[in-house]
Structures are given as C-alpha cells and as structure tokens.
C-alpha positions as CSV (number, residue, x, y, z in Angstrom):
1,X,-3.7,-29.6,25.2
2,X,-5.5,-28.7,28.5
3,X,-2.6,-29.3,30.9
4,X,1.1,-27.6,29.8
5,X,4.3,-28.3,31.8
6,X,6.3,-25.2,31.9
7,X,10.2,-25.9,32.5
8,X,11.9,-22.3,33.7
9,X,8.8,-20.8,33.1
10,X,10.0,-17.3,35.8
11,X,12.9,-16.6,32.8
12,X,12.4,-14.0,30.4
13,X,10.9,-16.4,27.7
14,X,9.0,-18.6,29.8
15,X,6.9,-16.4,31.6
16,X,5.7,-14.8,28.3
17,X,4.8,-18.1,27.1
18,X,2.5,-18.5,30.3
19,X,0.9,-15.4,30.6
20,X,-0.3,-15.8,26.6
21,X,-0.9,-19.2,27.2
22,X,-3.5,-18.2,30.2
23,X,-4.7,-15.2,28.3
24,X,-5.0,-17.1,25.1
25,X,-7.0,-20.3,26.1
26,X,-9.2,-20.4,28.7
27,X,-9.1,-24.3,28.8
28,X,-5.1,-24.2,29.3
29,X,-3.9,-24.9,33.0
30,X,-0.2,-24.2,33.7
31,X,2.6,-25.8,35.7
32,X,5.9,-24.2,36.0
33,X,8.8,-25.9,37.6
34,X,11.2,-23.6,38.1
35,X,14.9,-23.7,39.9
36,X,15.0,-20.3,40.4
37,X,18.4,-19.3,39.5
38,X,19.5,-15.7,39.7
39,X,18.0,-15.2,36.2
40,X,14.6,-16.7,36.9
41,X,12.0,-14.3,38.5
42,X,8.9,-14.9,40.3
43,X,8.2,-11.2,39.9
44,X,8.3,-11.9,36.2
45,X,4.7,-14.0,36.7
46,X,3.3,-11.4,39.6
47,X,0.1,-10.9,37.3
48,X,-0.9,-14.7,37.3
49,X,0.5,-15.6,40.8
50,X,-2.7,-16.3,42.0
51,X,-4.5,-17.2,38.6
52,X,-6.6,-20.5,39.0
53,X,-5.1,-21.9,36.3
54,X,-1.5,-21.4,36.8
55,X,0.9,-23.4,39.4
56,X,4.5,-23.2,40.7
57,X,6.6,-25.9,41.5
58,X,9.9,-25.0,43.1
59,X,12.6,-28.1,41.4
60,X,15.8,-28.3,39.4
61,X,15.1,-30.1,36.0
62,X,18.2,-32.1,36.3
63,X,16.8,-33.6,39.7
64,X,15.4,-37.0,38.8
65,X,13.4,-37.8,41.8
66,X,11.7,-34.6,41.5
67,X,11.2,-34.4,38.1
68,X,9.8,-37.7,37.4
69,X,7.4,-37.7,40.8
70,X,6.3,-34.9,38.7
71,X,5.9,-36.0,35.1
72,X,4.3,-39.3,36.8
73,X,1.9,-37.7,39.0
74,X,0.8,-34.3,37.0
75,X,-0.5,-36.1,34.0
76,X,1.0,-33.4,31.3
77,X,-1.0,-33.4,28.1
78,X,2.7,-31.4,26.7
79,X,6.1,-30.0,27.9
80,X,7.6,-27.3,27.3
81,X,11.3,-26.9,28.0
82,X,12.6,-23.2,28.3
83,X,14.8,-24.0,31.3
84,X,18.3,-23.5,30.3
85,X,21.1,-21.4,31.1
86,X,21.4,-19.1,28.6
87,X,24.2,-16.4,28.7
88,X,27.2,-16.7,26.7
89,X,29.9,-14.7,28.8
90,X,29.0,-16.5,31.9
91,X,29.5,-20.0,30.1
92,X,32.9,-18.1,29.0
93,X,33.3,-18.0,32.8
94,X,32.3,-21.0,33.7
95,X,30.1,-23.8,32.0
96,X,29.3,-26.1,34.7
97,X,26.0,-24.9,35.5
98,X,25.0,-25.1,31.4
99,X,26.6,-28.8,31.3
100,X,24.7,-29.6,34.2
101,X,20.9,-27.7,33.2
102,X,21.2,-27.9,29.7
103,X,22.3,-30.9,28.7
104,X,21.6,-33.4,32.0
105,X,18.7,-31.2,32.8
106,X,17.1,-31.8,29.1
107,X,18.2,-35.6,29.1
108,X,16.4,-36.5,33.1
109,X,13.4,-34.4,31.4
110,X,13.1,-36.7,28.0
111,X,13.3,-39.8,30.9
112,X,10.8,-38.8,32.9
113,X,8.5,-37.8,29.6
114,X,9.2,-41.0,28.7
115,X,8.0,-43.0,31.5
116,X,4.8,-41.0,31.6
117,X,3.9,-41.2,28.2
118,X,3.5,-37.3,27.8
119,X,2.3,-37.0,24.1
120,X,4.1,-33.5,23.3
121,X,7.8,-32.1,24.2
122,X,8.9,-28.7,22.7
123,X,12.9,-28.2,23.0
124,X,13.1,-24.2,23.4
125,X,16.3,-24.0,21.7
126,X,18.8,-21.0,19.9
127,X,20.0,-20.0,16.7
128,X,23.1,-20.0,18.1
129,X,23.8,-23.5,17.9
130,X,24.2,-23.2,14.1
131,X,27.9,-21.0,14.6
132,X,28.5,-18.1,12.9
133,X,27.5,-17.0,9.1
134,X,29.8,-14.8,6.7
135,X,28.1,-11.1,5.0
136,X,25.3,-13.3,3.4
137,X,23.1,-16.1,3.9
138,X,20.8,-17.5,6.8
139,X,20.1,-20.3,8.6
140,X,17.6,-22.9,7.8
141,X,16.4,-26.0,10.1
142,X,19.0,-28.0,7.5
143,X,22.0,-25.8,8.4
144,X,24.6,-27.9,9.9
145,X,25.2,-27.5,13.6
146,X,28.4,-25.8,14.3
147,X,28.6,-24.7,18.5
148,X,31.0,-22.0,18.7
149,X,31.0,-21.3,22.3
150,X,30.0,-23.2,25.7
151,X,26.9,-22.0,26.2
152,X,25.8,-23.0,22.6
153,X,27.6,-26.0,22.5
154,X,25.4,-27.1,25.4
155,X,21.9,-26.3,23.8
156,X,23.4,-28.2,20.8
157,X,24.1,-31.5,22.6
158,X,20.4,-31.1,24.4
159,X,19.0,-30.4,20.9
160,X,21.0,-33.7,19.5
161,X,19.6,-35.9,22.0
162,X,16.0,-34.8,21.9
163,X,16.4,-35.8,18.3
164,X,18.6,-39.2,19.1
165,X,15.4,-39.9,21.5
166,X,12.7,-38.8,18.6
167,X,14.5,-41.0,16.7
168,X,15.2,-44.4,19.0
169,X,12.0,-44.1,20.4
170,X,9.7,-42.6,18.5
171,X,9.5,-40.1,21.0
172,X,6.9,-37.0,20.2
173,X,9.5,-34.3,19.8
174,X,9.3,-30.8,18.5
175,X,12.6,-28.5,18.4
176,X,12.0,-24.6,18.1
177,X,15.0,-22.3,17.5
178,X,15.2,-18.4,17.7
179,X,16.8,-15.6,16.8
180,X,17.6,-12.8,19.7
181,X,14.8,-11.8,21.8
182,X,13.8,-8.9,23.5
183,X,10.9,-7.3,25.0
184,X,9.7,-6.6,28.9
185,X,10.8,-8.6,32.3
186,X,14.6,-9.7,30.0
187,X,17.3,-10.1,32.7
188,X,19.9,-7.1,32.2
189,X,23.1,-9.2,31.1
190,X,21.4,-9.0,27.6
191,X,22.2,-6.7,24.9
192,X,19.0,-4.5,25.1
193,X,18.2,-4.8,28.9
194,X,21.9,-4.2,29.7
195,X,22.2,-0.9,27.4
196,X,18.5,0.5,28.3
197,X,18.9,0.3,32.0
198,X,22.4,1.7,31.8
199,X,21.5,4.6,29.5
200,X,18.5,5.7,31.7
201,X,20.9,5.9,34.6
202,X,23.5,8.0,32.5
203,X,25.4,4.8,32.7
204,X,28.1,3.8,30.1
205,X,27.4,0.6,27.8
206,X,30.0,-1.6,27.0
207,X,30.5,-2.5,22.9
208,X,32.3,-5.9,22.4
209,X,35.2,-5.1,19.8
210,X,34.4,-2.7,17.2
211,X,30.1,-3.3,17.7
212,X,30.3,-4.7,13.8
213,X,28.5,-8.6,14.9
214,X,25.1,-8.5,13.1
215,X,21.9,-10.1,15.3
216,X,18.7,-10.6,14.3
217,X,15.9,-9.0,16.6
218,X,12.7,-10.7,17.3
219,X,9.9,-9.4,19.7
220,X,9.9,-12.0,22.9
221,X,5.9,-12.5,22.0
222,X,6.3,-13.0,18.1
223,X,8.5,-15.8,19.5
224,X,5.9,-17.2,22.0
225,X,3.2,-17.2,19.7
226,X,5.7,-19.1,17.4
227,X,6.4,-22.0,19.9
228,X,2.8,-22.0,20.5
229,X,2.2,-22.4,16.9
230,X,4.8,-25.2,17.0
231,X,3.0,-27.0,19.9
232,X,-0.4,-27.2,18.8
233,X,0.2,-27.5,14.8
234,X,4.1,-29.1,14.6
235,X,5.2,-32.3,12.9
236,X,6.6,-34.6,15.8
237,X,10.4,-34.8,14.5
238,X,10.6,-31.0,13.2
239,X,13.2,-28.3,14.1
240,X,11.2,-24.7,13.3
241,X,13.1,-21.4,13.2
242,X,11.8,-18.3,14.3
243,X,13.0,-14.8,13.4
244,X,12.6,-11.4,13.2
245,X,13.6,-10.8,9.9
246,X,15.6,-7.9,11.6
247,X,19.3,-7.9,11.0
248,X,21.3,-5.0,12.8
249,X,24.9,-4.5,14.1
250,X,25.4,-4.2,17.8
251,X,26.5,-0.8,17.0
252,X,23.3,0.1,15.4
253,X,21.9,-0.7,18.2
254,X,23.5,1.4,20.6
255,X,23.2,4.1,18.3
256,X,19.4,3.9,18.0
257,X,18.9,3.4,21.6
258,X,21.5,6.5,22.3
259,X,18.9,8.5,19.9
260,X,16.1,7.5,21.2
261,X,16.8,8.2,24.8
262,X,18.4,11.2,23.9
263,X,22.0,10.5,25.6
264,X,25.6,11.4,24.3
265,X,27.7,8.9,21.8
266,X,30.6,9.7,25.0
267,X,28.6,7.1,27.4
268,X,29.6,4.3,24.4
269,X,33.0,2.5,25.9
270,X,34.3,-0.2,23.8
271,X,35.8,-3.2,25.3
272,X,37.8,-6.2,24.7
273,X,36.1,-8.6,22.2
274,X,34.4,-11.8,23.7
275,X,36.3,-15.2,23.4
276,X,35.0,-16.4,19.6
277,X,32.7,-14.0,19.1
278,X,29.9,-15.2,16.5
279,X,29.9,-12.4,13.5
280,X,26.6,-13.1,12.1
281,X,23.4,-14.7,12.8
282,X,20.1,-14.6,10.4
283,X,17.2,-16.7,10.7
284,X,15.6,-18.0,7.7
285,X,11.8,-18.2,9.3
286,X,10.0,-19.6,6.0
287,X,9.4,-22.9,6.8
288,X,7.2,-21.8,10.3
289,X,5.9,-19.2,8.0
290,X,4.6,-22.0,5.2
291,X,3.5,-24.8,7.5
292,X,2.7,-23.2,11.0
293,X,1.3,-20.1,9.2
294,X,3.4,-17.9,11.6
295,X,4.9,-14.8,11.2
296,X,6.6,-11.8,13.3
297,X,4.3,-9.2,13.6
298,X,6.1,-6.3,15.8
299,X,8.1,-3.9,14.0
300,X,11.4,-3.8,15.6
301,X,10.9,0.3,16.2
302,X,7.6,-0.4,17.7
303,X,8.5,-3.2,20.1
304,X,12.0,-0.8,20.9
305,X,10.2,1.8,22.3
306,X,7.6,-0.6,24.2
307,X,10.4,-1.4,25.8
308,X,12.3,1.3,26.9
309,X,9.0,2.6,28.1
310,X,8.6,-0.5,30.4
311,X,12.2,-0.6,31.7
312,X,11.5,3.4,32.4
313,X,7.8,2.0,34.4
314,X,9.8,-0.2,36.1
315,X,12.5,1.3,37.9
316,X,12.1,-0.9,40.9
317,X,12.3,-3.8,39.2
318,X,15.3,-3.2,37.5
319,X,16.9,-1.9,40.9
320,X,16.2,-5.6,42.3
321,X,17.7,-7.4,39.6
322,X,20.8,-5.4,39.1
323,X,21.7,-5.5,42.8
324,X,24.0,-7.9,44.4
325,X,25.4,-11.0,43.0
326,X,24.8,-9.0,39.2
327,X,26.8,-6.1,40.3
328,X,29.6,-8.7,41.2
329,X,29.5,-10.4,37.7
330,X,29.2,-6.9,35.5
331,X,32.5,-5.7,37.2
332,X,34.2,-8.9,36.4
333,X,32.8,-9.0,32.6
334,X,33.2,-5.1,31.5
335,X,36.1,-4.1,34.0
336,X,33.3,-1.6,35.0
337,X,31.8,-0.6,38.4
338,X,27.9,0.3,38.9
339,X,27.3,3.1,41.1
C-alpha cells in the first residue's frame, strides 16, 4: 500500500497515524484531506509539513464534488477514515455537525471509494458505540451495538453502513474500534488534555458526578500501530478492537495526575453529571491480539508522564488551542471561567 488517503488526518489520532506511517515505511506517500475544524491542527503535522512524501488537501469529507474529484483522480491504494467529530458534550450541545461529518461525511466517502475502485477502507471507529457495561465484563467485536449518546450514536450509524456497503457490495471494508486515547498534540476538551493543562496552570478540573465512570486508557500510538496492523494484515468484513487493558475511574485519574504534578485535592470541583453518562467501558483486545499479532505496549504510568512532560514543552501550543472559541465552550460546559 504505497499511496494512503488520510481523512482528518490534523486531529489528534490522525496525525499520529501519519507521522508513523512516514517514519515507518519509506515506500508510503500520504494524503490528508482535512476540514480543519476547531479540533483539527495543522500544527499537529509541523514535523512532516514539508516531508516529500506527505500532502494536504484542504476539503470537507461530506463534500461530494470534492471528495470524489479526489478519490477519482489520486489513485488511493487505501483510505483511512479518522475524520469525525468526536466529543460527546458538544454533541450534547448540539449534534448537527456529527450528523452531518459522521454519518453523511462517512456515506459520500464509501461513494466516492466506490466509484474509484479503492481496494482498502478502514472505518476509525469508538468503543463507545457499544453503550455502557455493568462492574464486569468487556466488549468484544460481537457485542451488540447500543449508542447511548449523540455523538456515539452517529459513529454507530457510520459503522452500520460501512458494513451494509461491505455487505451489498462486496465492498473491501475494515472497522477498527478503540478504547480512550491519549498521548501528545490531544485537543484539551478531553479528559487528560483538559486536567493536565488546567493543573499546570493551578487551574481547577471539573469531575462529572461523583468521578466513579471507569475508562480504559490506551496510548494514542499503541492505537496507530493497531489500525496499521488492521490495514495491512485485516480480513475485509472485520470489526477489530483495540485496548489498553487499562481500566481506571475518572477519579483515579485526577488523583494520579494531582500526585504527579504535585497540586492540592482543593483544585478538584465536582460538577453536574453529563446527560446519560456511560458507567463503564472495557475493551476485550484478543481478537487483534490472536490474528493481527497486536498488542499495547506502553504502560499507562509511562505514557502519563510522557505526556505531562509534552503538555509542560509545549506551553505555546496549548495557549493557542485553548484561546478563543474554546474558552467560549469551557464556560458554557463546566459553569467555569479561564483566566
């Protein structure tokens, strides 16, 4: 696969995916199309910008015009679809924009695959879209699909009709599913993002309800190298999940990041629960372990403190991304102001 199609590829996800791709194979040439929305970055990719192997394409995957002149013309040996919108509490706010990227977006996408005969199409898709599990238990690919809020309800749909079109058409399909991520260059609405930057400016972090919902925690490139793995050695027709193996309790979390940056329990401010707000995820990750021969490979500790250190490097980063239009939406969410 010498020539990848990159769908959102300046989001946190996507741009991990193409900088291992271009540091992994040096036979691999990159395309990323790209809407830019306020959570996709070109500063994400500033390291490969000018990489002979890597391209942008400023477009909206739910454009039809653009998207198939694209497909038709770019001869794509794959896809790859990362392009979504992904937040819950903004599809709580509104769910428009997720209607309209992740389940038009995804359906113009399979057209224009279609019509060009690409041989390859990975849906990037969420654990999420299998609801919410009791103490025990995890989710496997067989797991019925139970959508609990808009924003998973959409990547549900997109993953239904990626397998309708697998199915009516034959079409070569491959749906990948993930536990939470985190790692460098994640947008601070997240979990992590949100309560590192926050705590490094002496910041309070908001706590949905009483912090007891239960995630698990994979490192952003143990996921890549999973969706690579999925690409190059998947079964057409196959949903693979990919996991951490890393269950903890939002409260856990704050608590380990309060330790570890050495700030008072006092910044912790609980707030009013989200809207149907999933208890449990776990990701059963055998199956990608027994046929893609995948496995995480970052302790969760390790990868944490990666982390923090980069948000720390990366002050001016962070300062851009949390200014303007994000200050607007964190007052509305947590009742909180930034200063």
């Amino acid at each position: 696969m010498n020539k990848i199609l990159v769908t959102g590829g300046c989001g946190f996800i996507g741009s991990e995916f193409v900088r291992n791709q271009l540091a992994t194979y040096s036979d691999v040439s990159i395309v990323n199309l790209d809407c830019l929305t306020y959570a996709g970055n070109p500063e994400n990719l500033g390291e490969v910008a000018g990489h002979p192997r890597y391209a942008f394409v400023h477009g909206d995957i739910a454009d039809r015009d653009r998207v198939g002149k694209l497909l038709s013309d770019g001869r794509f040996d794959a896809v790859v679809n990362f392009a979504a919108e992904s937040h819950v509490d903004r599809s709580l706010l509104d769910s428009g924009p997720f209607i309209r990227t992740n389940v038009v977006g995804t359906q113009v996408l399979l057209d224009a695959c279609r019509q060009a005969r690409t041989a390859r199409f990975v849906q990037v898709s969420t654990d999420e879209v299998y609801g919410s599990l009791g103490a025990t238990g995890a989710f496997t690919e067989e797991t019925p699909l139970a959508p609990n809020s808009p924003y998973s309800a959409t990547k549900a749909a997109a993953d239904m009709i990626v397998r309708a079109y697998h199915h009516s058409f034959d079409f070569p399909a491959i749906i990948t599913r993930c536990s939470n991520n985190y790692g460098p260059f994640q947008f601070p609405e997240k979990l992590l993002p949100l309560f590192i930057t926050n705590l490094l400016a002496d910041q309070p972090v908001p706590v949905y309800g009483t912090g007891q919902n239960v995630r698990d925690w994979i490192h952003v490139s143990d996921h890549c190298r999973g969706i690579d793995k999925a690409l190059r050695c998947g079964r057409v027709g196959e949903v693979y999940n990919f996991g951490g193996r890393c269950e903890k309790t939002n409260l856990e979390i704050t608590h380990l990041l309060l330790d570890l940056l050495q700030k008072p329990k006092s910044l912790i401010r609980y707030v009013v629960d989200r809207p149907g707000h999933d208890l449990r995820y776990a990701i059963d990750c055998s199956k990608a372990e027994r046929q893609l021969n995948w496995k995480p490979e970052i302790d969760f500790s390790d990868g944490l403190r990666e982390t923090i250190d980069w948000y720390r490097r990366n002050a001016v980063w962070v300062e851009r991304v949390k200014s303007g239009e994000y200050r607007k939406y964190y007052e509305q969410q947590y009742g909180q102001r930034l200063s």
